[in-house]
N, C-alpha and C positions, 0 to 999 in steps of 0.2 A: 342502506348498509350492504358491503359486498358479501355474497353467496360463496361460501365454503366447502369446500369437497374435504371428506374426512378422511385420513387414509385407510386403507381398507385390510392393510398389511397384521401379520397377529404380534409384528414388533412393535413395541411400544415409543409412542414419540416424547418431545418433550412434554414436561411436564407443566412448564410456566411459558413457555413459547409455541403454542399451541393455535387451533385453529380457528378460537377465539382471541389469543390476543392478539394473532396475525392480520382478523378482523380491524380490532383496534388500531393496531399500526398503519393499517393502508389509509384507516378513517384522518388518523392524525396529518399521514402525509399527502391525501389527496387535495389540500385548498391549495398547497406549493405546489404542487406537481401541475393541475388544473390551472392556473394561474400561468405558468413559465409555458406551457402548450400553446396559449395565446398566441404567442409569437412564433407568424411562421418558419423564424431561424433556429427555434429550437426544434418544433415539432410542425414541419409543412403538411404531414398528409393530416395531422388534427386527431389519429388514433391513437391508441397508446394498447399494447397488453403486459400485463401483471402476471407474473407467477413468483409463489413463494413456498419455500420446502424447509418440511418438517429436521430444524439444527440436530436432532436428536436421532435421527435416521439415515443411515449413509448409506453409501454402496453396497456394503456388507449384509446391511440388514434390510435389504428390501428393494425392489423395483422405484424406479426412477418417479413411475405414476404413483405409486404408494406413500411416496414418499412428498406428494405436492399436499400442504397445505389449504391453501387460495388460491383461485384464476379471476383474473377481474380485468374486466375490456370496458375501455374508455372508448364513447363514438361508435357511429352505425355501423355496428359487423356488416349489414347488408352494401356497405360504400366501399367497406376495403379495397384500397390496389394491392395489396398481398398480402402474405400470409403471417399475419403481424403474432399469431396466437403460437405460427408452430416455429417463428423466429425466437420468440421469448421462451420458450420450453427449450429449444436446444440452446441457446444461451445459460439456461437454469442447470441444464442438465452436463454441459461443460465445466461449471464453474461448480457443481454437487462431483462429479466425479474427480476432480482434480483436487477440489482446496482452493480455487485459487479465484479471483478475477480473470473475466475470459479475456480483456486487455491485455492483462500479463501474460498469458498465453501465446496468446495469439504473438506478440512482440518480443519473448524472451525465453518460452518452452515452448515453442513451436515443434519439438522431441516429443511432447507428449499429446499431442493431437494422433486422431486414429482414424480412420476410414469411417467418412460420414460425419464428422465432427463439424458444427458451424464454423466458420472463419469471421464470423460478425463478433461483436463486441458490446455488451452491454448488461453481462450476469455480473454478480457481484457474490464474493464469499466471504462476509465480516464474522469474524469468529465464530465460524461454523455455520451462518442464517446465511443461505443460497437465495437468494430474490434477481429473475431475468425479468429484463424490460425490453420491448421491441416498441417502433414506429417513432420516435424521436431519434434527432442527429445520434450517433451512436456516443460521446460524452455525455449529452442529456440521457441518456439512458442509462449507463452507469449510474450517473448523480441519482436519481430516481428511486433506482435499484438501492442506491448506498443507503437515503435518505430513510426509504421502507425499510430497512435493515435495523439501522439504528434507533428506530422507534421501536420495533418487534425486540431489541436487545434491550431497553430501556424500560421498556413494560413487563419483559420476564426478570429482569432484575427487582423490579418494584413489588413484581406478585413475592420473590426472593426473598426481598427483606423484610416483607411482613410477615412472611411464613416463619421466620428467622426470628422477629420484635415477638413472636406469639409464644415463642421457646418450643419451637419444632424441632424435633430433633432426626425426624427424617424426612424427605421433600414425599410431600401429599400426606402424611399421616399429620390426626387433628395433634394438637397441643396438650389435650390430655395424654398422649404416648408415651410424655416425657418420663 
């Protein structure tokens, strides 16, 4: 199971998309991701890094590091040809400040990059869940990122609607609240 850093921030994150289910999501997407790395046309140097930030935390409310979730490294750190851990953090941390896909940035607000900003391509920002990927082609990284994404959105919906099926009338309060 991958190892979780909690934010350490006194703003509060999500609720349902949390540092457990962010867990679960990577669980879910790592046999696909693991699998497609196989091939040296997606992923030649064979590592991969994960990072994914807390949807409920933005700029506003907290530091960039505060705001990570999970870091999860595919492959011998000690083999790295580079810096594959601080490539996916400013991937994460472009596409957390922005809103956006660091592709569409990088391609079509090239206005709003800033001194020091990566020029690489591979965060992704699906309805608010920031997840950067480094060390695959810069497309496989995206997919990666999107793919983590939409499991971390699918498992905070699911924790949702049971919270929801139990007649909660406020998110985290039990069901006798009602």
């Amino acid at each position: 199971m991958p190892a979780a850093s909690t934010p350490t921030s006194a703003a509060h994150g999500s609720l349902y998309a949390n540092a457990s289910a962010a867990c679960r999501a990577l669980e879910a997407a790592l046999p696909s991701i693991t699998r497609a790395m196989a091939d040296p046309a997606v992923c030649g140097s064979g590592f991969l890094y994960i990072v994914i930030l807390d949807p409920a935390l933005g700029p506003a409310d907290c530091s960039f590091e505060d705001a990570i979730l999970l870091e999860h490294a595919i492959g011998d750190r000690s083999r790295w040809d580079a810096d594959y851990a601080g490539f996916a953090r400013a991937k994460a941390a472009l596409s957390w400040r922005t809103g956006r896909d660091g592709q569409g940035v990088q391609n079509g607000l090239a206005h709003r990059l800033r001194e020091g900003d990566t020029l690489l391509w591979g965060g992704v920002c699906l309805d608010g869940i920031t997840v950067g990927v480094s060390g695959a082609e810069a497309w496989w990284d995206e997919a990666f990122a999107t793919t983590i994404a939409a499991h971390l959105r699918a498992i905070a919906k699911g924790t949702h609607a049971r919270a929801v099926a139990a007649h909660a009338l406020v998110a985290g309060a039990p069901s006798e609240a009602r």
